[in-house]
N, C-alpha and C positions, 0 to 999 in steps of 0.2 A: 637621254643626254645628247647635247650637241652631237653632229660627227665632228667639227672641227678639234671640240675639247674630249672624243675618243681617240683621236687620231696623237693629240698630244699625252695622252695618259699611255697609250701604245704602245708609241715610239720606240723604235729597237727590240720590241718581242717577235717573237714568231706568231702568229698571230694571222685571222681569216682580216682583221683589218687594212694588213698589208699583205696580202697576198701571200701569207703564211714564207715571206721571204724573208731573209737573213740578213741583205744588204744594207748596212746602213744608209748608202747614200741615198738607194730609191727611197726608204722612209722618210728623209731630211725634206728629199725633194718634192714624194707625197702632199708630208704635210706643209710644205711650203707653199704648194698653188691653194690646197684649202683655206690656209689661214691668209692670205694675202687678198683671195677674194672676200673672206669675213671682213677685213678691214675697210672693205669698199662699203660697207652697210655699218657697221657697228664697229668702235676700237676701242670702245669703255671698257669693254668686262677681261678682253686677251692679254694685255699687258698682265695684272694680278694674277690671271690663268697660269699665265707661261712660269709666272715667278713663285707660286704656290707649287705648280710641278716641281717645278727644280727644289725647293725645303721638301718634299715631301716624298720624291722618290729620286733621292740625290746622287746615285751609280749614273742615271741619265743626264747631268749637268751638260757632261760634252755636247750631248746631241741639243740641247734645249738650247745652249751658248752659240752652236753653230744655224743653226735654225733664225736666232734673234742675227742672227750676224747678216743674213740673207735678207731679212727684212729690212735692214737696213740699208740697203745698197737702193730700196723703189722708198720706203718711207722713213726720212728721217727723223719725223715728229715722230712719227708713234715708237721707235727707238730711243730717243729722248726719254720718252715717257716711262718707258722700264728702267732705265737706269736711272731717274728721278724716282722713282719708287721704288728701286732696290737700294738708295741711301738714305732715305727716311725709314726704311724695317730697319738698316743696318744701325742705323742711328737710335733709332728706337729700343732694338735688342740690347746697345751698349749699354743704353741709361738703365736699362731694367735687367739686365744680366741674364739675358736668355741665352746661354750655351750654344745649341744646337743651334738657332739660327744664325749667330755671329759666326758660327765655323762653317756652318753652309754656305751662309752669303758672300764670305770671303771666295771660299769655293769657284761660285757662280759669278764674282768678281774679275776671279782669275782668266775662267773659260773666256768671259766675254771679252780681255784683253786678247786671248788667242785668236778670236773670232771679228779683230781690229775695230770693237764697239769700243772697248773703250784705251784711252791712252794709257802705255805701260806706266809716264811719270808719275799717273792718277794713284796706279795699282802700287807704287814704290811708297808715294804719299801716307797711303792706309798703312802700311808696314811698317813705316817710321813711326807716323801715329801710336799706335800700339806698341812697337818697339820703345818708346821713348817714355809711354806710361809707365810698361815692365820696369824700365829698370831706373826709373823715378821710385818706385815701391820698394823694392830690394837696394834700395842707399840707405846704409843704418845713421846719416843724419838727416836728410830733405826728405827720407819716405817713411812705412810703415812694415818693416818686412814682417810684419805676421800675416798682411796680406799676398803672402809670398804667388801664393795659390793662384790670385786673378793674376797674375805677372807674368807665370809658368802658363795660364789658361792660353793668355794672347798670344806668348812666345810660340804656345804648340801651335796655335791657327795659321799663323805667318810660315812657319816648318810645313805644315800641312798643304799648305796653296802650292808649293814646288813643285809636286810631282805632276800635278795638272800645267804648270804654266812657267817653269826653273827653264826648259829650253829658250822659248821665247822672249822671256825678260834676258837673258845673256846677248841673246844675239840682238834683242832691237835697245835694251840699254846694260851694255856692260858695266859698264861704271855704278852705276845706280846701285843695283844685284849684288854690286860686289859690296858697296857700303851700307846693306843690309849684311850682308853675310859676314863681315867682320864685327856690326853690331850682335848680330844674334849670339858668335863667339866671344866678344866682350862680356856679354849678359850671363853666358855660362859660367863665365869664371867669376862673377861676385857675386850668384844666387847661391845658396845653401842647397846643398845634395839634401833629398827628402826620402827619408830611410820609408819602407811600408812596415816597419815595426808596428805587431797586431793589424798588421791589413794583409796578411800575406795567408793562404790559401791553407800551407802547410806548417804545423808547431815548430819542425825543428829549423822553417827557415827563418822564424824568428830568433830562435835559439842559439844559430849559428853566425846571426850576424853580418847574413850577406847582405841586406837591407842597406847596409852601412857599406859594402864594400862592392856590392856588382852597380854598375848603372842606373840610375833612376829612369820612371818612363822619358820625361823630357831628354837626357844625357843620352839614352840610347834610340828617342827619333834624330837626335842632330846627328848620331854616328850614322845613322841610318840613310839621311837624308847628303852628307857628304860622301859615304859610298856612292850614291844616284848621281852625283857633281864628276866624281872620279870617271864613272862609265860615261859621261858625259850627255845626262840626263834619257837615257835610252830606256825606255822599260815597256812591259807589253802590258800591263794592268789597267794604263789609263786609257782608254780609248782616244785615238785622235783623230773625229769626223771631220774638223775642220781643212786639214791636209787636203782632204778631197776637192775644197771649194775655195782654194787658196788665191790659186788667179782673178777670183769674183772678190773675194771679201775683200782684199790689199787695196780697191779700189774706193772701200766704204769709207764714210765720214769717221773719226775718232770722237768718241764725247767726254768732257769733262767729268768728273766723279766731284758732288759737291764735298765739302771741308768736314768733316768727322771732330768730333771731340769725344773722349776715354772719361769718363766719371773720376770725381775726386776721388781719391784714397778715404778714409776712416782717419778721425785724427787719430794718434798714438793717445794711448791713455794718459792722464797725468801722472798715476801712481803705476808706476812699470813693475812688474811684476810674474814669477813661473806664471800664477795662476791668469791676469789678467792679459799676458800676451798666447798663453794657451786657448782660452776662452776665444778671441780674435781671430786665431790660427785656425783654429774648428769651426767658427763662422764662416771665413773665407775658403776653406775646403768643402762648408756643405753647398755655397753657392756656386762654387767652380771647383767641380769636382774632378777627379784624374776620371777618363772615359772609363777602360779597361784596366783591371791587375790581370794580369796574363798566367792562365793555368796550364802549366808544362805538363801533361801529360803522357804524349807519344814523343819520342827521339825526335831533333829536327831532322834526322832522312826521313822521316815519316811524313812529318808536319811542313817542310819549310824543303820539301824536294821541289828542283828546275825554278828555284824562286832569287830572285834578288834581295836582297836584303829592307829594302823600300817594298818590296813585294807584300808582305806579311801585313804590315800596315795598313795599306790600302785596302789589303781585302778585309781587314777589321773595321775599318771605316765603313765599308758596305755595310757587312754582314750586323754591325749595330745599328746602321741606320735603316735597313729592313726592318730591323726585331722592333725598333723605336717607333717606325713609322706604320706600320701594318702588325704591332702585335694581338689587335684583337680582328684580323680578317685573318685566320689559320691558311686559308687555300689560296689567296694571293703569299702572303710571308713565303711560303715551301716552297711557289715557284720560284717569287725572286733570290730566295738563295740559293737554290741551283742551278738559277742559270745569271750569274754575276759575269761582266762582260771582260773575263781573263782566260787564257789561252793553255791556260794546266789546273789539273785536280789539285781540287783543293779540301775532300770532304776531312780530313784529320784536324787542319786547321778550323776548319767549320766548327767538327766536333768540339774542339781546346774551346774559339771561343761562345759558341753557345752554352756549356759547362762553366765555363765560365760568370755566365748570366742564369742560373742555375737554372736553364730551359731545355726542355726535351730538342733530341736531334730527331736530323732527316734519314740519315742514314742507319739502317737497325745495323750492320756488320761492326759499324764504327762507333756507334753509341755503345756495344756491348763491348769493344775492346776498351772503350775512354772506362767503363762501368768495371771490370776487371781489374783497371789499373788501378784505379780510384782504391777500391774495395780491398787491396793490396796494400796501401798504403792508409789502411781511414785509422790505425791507432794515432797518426800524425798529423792528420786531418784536421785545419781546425774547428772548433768544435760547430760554431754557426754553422758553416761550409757542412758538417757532417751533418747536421739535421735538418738543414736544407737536402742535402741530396739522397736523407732518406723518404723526407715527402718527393722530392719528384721523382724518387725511381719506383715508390708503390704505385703513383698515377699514372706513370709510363708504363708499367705492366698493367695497368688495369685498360689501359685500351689496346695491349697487344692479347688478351684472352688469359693473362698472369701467367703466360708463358716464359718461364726462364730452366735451365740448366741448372738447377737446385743441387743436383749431385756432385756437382763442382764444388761445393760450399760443405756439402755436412760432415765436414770433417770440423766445422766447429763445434760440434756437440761434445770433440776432444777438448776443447779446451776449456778455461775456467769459466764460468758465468760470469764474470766481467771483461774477459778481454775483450778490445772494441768490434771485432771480427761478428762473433756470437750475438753481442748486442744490436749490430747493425742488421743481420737477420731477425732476430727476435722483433727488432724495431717494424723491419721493412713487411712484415707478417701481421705485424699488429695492425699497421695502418690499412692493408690491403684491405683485412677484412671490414675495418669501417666500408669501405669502399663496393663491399664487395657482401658474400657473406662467409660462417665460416665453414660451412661444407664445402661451399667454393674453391676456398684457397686451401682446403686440405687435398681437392683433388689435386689442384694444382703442383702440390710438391710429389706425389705421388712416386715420384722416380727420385725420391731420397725419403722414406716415409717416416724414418726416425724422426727427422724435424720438427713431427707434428708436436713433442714436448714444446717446441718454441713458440708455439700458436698463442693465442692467448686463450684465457678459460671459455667453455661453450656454456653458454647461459646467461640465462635475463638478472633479474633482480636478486637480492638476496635479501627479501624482505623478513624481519624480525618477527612478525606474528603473522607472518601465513598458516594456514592450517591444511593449505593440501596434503603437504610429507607424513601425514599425522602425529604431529606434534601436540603434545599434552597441553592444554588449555589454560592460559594463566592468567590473572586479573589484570596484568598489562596487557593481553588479546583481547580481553574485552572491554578494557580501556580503547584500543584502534579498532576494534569493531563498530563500537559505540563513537568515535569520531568518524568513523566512514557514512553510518549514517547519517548522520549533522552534516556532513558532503555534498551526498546524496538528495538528502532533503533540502538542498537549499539554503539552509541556515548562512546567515551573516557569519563576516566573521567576527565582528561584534559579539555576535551570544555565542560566540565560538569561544572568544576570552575570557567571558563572563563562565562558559563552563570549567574553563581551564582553570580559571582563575577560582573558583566554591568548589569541582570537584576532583581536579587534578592535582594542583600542586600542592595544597597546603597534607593532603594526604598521602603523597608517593613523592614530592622532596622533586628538584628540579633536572637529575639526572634521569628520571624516567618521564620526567613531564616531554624534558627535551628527544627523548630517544620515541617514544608515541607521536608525538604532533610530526616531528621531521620524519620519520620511517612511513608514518598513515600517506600521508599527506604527497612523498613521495612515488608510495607505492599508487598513489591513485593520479597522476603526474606518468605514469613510468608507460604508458602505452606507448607517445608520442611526443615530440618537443611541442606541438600544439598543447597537446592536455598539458603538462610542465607548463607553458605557460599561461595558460588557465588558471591552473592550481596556485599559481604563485600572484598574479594579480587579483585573486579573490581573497585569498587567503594569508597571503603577502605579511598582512597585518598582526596576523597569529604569530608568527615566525618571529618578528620584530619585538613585541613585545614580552615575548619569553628570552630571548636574544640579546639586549637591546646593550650588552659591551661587547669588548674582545674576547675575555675570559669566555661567556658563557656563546659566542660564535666561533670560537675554537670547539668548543661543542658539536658546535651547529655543522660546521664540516667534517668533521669524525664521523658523524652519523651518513652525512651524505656518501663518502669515502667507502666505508661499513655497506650502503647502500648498494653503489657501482664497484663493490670489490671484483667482481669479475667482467664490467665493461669500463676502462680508460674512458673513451670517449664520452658514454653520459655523465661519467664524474665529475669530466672536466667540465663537460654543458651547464649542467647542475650548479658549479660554483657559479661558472662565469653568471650566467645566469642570476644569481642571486645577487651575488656581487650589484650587476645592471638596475637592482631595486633596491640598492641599498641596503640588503639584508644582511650582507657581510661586506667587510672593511678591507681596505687591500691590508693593510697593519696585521689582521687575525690572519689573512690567509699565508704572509711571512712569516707566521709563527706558525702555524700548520705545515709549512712545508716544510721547515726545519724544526722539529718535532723528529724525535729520535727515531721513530719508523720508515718515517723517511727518508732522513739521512742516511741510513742504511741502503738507503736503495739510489743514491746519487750517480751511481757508478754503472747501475745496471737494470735502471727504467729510465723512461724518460716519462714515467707519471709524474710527480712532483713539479718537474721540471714544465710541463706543458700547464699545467693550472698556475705557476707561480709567472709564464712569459704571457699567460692570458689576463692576467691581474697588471703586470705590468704597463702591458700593452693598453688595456682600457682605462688605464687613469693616466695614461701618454695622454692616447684618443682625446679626452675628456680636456684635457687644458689647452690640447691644439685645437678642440673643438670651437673655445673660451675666447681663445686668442683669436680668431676668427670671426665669434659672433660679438667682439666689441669694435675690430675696425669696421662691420659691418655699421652697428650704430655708432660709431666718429663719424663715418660719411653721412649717415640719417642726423645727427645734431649739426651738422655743418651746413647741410643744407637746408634744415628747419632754422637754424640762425638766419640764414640768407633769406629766408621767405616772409619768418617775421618781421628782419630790417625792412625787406620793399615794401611789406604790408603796411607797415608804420611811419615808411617815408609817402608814400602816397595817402595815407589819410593826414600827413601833416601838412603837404602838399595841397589838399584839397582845402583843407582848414585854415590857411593863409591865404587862401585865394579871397575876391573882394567883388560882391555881389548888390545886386538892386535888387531892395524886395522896398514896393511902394514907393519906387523914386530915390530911394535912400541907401547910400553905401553901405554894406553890413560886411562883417570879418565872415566867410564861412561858404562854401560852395553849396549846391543841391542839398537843400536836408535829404533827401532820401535817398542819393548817393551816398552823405556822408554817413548814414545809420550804414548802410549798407558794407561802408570802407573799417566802420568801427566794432563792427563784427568780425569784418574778415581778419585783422588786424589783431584784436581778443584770439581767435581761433588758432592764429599762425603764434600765437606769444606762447597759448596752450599748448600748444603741440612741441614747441620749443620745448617746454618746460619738461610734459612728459617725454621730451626725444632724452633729456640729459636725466632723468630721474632712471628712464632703464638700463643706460651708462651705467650709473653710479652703481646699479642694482647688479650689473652684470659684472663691474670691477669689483664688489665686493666678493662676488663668489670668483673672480679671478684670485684676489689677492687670499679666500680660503683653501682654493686649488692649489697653489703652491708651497703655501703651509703643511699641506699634506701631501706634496708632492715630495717637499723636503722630508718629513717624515719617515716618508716609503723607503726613499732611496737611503736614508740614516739607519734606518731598522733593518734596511738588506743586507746592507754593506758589514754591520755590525755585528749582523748574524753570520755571515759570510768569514769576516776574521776570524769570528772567535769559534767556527767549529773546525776552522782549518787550522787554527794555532794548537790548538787538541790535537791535530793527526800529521801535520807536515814534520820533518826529521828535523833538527837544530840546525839553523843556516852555516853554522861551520861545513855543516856535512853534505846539505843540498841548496847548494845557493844558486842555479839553475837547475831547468828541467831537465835536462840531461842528468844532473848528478842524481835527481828525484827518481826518476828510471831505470838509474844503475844500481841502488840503493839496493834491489832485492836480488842481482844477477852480478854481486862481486864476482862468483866464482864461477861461472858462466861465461863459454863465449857467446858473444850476441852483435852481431854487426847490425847498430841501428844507425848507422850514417849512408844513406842508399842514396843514389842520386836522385834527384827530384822529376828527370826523365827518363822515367822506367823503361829497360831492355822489355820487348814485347819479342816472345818467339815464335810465333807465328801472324800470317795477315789480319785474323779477327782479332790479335792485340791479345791473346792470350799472358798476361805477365806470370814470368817464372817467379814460384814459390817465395816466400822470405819466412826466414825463421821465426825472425823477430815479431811475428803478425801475425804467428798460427798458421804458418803453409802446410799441406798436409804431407809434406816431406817428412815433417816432423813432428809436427800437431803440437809445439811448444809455443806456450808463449810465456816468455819470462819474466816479465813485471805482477809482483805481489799484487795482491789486494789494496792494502793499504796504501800503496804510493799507486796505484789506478785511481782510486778514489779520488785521491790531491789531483793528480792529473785532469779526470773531468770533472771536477769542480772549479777548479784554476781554470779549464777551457769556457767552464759557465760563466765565471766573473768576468773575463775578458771577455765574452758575447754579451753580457746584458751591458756592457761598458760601453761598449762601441755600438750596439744598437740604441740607446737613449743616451747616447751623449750630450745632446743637445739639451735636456731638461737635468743632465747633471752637473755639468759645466759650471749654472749659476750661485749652484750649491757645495760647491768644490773646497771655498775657506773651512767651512764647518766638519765637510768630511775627512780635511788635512788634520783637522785641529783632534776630533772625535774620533776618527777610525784609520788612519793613514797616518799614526804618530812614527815617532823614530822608532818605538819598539816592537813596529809591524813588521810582521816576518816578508823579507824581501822578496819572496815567490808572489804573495797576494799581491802585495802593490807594485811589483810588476807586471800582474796581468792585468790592473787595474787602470795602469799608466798605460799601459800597449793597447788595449783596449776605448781609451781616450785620444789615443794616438798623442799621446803627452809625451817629452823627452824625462827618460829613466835620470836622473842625477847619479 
């Protein structure tokens, strides 16, 4: 790499580049002889350099802003030149809704008015800009406010750019600053508060309704952002290099900011409607999405100590644009979050929001108090959030040596088998040992060794005619003996059907046909997921045609189940697996999963549950796939139209042209060009043809995808009411989850209203005991079985709700009509709505 483009990637580290110094200014000024002399030879490639730093490692903007500021003072063309190219990205980002870089380049906007590149009226212009789009949106006659979302997005950028650059827009244009700041509070008062109803981290803060009554994120940056106005913009989070070079830069040129324009709005539908301005709403949130939900875990004296209230912010703005920008370099990411350029510990905060992003921390002392708290509160937990952070707390142990304080915990063996405490160990055991093996993870607990009931079973297969254990010999073991051979031998599987077909089934009937081919067939699969898929692309075909509806593939996965009864993980491989060939139906695998054996186990596996979000998930896959590989050919037909036109314009072109052949005017150019043109012409009409026939080919199996897209979701959803209308209490009696919860502890005291940041008593976050969760104060936990069940199943709906929103949305009319009627119990289709983030009527 260049040194000049190490020197800018460096910038502000400790580092052998700069003389392992800390000074900001020598860095500035470093790299300001390097790059100044670069400019003497080459200034093509630096301008993009400097502007790609800045999007990409954006804690440094100051430094990068004051930097462009100095060059500006010897060149003011190549000055120009970045700020003509930081308004065409910006401009760019608008029309295509790139998030991150509108909020960054604003950013870098700002810096560069501190650093007198560019004019503050420029920087006021962009503000109004976007101010004036917002709240064109949110007018319930000239706009569309289900685009509420991109209105709140702009609003937060314009809020965001203050703490970089609110001192200097006051003092060099007050007036201006102020007629933002009375728009921005205009705009508060006629946007709609936007509850996190089902996006909120914890069940009962859905339940309680603060969503609707504390702050929304926008409502509490303005509160945030007029505290920073009050102190009169003083804060120590942002760094301010330019200060230093203040007498130099006042001297630079100002440059113009070219003219921006905000994308139209979405017209409003014709037919207005819950569902069609739902639909819009969820559109306009998946493209402008809130950054962060903020996970309170530690007290603010923990979290939010010697901080200003702008404080907290800021460093969340880092610390996601690290994890954004460097999430797959681990060993840069670590360093730049702990050393972000603020002047107080921040590792609690750290903690909340990388937990937040359900990502391993830096800190092991503060990761195990944030893990205590959590684990304190996970019957509350929502349910996504909980099985998120039981995968990442087995892989977090699995690279600390599955090192954890076990004995702190086994006092869940006191409690029921479903309270969520017990499950969330049983879970966190299960997974390790994928990970891991299970000798491993039993040493591991070793210093609570009862636990080991919670392991999962030790052993492979549980193949149906094995004959090691010495089991008595039956004509179905030599039924799968006699197919291992045919395996073995090579045999097709053609004469593999053909035996099935003369000497299996018409003799032993389709229950055992099915339980020998899937059990053989398996067991010779079961070494490795290589041989599995061996066994299944050869053999594939067997399966299929013994298989070949839902009835008899509800079969088919019984036996695989029966198979991996004692390994989760191949079970789940195995379906998905089959699934991936077609062998089974996502349709059978919702009836499988809600099959009465299962259902039983809602509460207290997360088997079911992981094969039913891998079925889910691949027939998502498969139509985002769809949708993908047809804009791919819209762009291949459009420009084979374009090729065939020119091909055809130029041999008509040639063929109106007017030639001598023997003296004599003839109609017709070069015969052997024109063969030539009237090939190429055929070729290009050809290709046209087939570009729009694999179209056609490709939207047929679109518009099959979501016939069965709709299916899926109709058959989940339907299963889903009607096993919960079987076990939920008569809505007189639980018409929220609180009352569902109370249901089994009338007579029971039970404080389940805890605040949502938990007293920790000592520094590693220890949180004291709660009854209500199984503390081992008391090793009670007082919710039944039955109203557990409702509980995470109602946690399930509202996660598969709000993870495929998007592919249920469309299908919304039929699921009101079919399974969301008025006589659906108002617990379902509350979690169904909070999970859509739909508003409850």
């Amino acid at each position: 790499m260049s040194s000049w483009k190490n020197l800018l990637l460096k910038i502000g580290d400790n580092c052998p580049e700069y003389g392992n110094s800390d000074d900001l200014k020598d860095h500035i000024e470093t790299c300001f002889g390097v790059i100044r002399r670069e400019l003497e030879h080459s200034s093509d490639d630096v301008p993009h350099y400097i502007i790609n730093c800045a999007e990409q490692i954006p804690h440094k903007i100051p430094l990068y802003g004051t930097l462009v500021g100095l060059l500006n003072l010897e060149n003011e063309d190549f000055v120009k030149k970045v700020v003509e190219t930081t308004q065409r990205k910006f401009q760019d980002a608008l029309d295509s809704g790139n998030c991150d870089r509108i909020r960054i380049l604003m950013r870098f906007l700002t810096v560069m008015m501190c650093s007198k590149i560019l004019q503050p009226g420029s920087l006021v212009v962009v503000f109004e800009t976007l101010l004036s789009s917002a709240a064109t949106t949110v007018d319930e006659d000239k706009g569309n406010p289900s685009w509420q979302a991109r209105a709140d997005f702009y609003v937060t950028c314009i809020l965001s750019c203050l703490p970089w650059g609110g001192a200097e827009l006051i003092e060099q244009v007050p007036e201006e600053i102020e007629r933002v700041m009375a728009g921005l509070e205009a705009y508060l008062s006629i946007r709609r508060h936007t509850s996190d109803t089902g996006l909120s981290f914890f069940e009962e803060d859905d339940e309680s309704g603060k969503g609707l009554v504390e702050k929304d994120f926008l409502e509490d940056l303005w509160h945030r952002v007029q505290a920073l106005s009050s102190n009169g913009w003083k804060l120590d989070s942002v760094p301010r290099p330019h200060l230093s070079f203040e007498a130099q830069l006042v001297s630079g040129k100002s440059h113009e900011f070219g003219p921006i324009s905000c994308p139209e709005q979405p017209d409003v539908p014709t037919a207005v409607s819950g569902i069609t301005h739902g639909k819009q709403k969820h559109d306009a949130e998946l493209k402008y999405p809130q950054r962060i939900r903020r996970l309170n875990i530690f007290p603010a004296s923990k979290s939010e100590v010697d901080m200003q209230p702008i404080d907290r912010f800021i460093l969340e703005e880092y610390l996601l644009d690290v994890l954004l920008f460097f999430n797959g370099c681990r060993k840069e990411c670590a360093f730049y979050m702990v050393n972000l350029p603020v002047p107080f510990r921040y590792e609690y905060l750290m903690a909340e929001t990388i937990f937040s992003q359900a990502l391993p921390g830096a800190f092991p002392a503060v990761v195990a108090g944030a893990v205590r708290a959590l684990f304190e509160k996970i019957a509350d937990l929502d349910m996504e959030c909980r099985i998120r952070f039981i995968l990442w707390f087995s892989h977090h142990l699995s690279n600390f040596q599955f090192i954890w304080p076990w004995e702190e915990w086994a006092y869940v063996l006191d409690l029921p088998k479903w309270a969520p405490q017990r499950v969330f160990v049983q879970e966190v055991l299960e997974r390790e040992v994928r990970l891991s093996y299970w000798d491993k993870v039993k040493q591991s607990i070793e210093n609570a060794p009862a636990l080991e009931e919670l392991l999962p079973p030790k052993g492979g297969p549980n193949f149906k005619y094995s004959m090691e254990d010495g089991r008595e010999r039956s004509e179905e073991h030599a039924l799968s003996a006699e197919l291992t051979n045919k395996v073995k031998g090579r045999q097709t599987a053609r004469e593999i059907i053909v035996w099935v077909e003369e000497s299996v089934y018409p003799i032993h009937g389709l229950g055992v046909t099915i339980k020998v081919v899937v059990q053989t067939l398996l067991d010779i699969g079961s070494k490795s997921f290589t041989h599995l898929i061996t066994v299944l692309e050869r053999y594939g075909q067997v399966i299929s045609k013994i298989c070949p509806d839902h009835d008899k593939q509800l079969m088919l996965i019984e036996e695989v189940s029966l198979f991996w009864k004692n390994n989760t993980q191949n079970a789940a491989i195995s379906i998905d697996r089959m699934m991936g060939y077609r062998l089974i139906s996502n349709l059978a695998i919702v009836r499988w999963v809600f099959s009465p054996e299962n259902i039983d186990q809602f509460h207290t596996s997360d088997r079911p549950w992981e094969v039913l979000r891998n079925a889910v998930s691949k027939t998502y896959n498969r139509i985002c796939d769809l949708r993908k590989e047809i804009i791919s050919l819209k762009k291949g037909v459009t420009l084979a139209e374009e090729a065939a036109a020119k091909a055809k314009a130029e041999l008509e072109a040639a063929e109106s042209k007017l030639s001598l052949v023997d003296g004599e005017p003839v109609l017709g150019g070069n015969p052997a060009r024109l063969s030539r043109l009237k090939l190429h012409a055929e070729k290009a009409k050809n290709e046209e043809i087939s570009a729009k026939e694999s179209l056609e080919a490709k939207e047929a199996l679109f518009a099959r995808a979501v016939e069965e897209n709709e299916a899926l979701y109709l058959s989940l959803y339907r299963n889903f009411s009607n096993v919960l209308m079987e076990r939920l209490p008569d809505a007189s009696r639980a018409g929220t989850l609180q009352d569902l919860k109370s249901t089994h502890a009338d007579a029971m005291a039970v404080d389940l209203e805890e605040p949502s940041a938990m007293e920790l008593d000592n520094e590693n976050g220890r949180p004291k005991k709660s009854q209500s969760n199984g503390g081992s104060s008391g090793n009670v936990y007082n919710i039944g079985e039955k109203e557990q069940w409702c509980l995470s199943t109602l946690g399930y709906v509202k996660a598969f709700s709000r993870q495929y929103a998007s592919e249920i949305w469309p299908h919304m009319e039929k699921l009101d009509a079919e399974v969301l009627s008025e006589d659906t119990h108002p617990l379902f289709r509350r979690a169904v709505y909070s999970g859509l983030h739909r508003p409850i009527n």
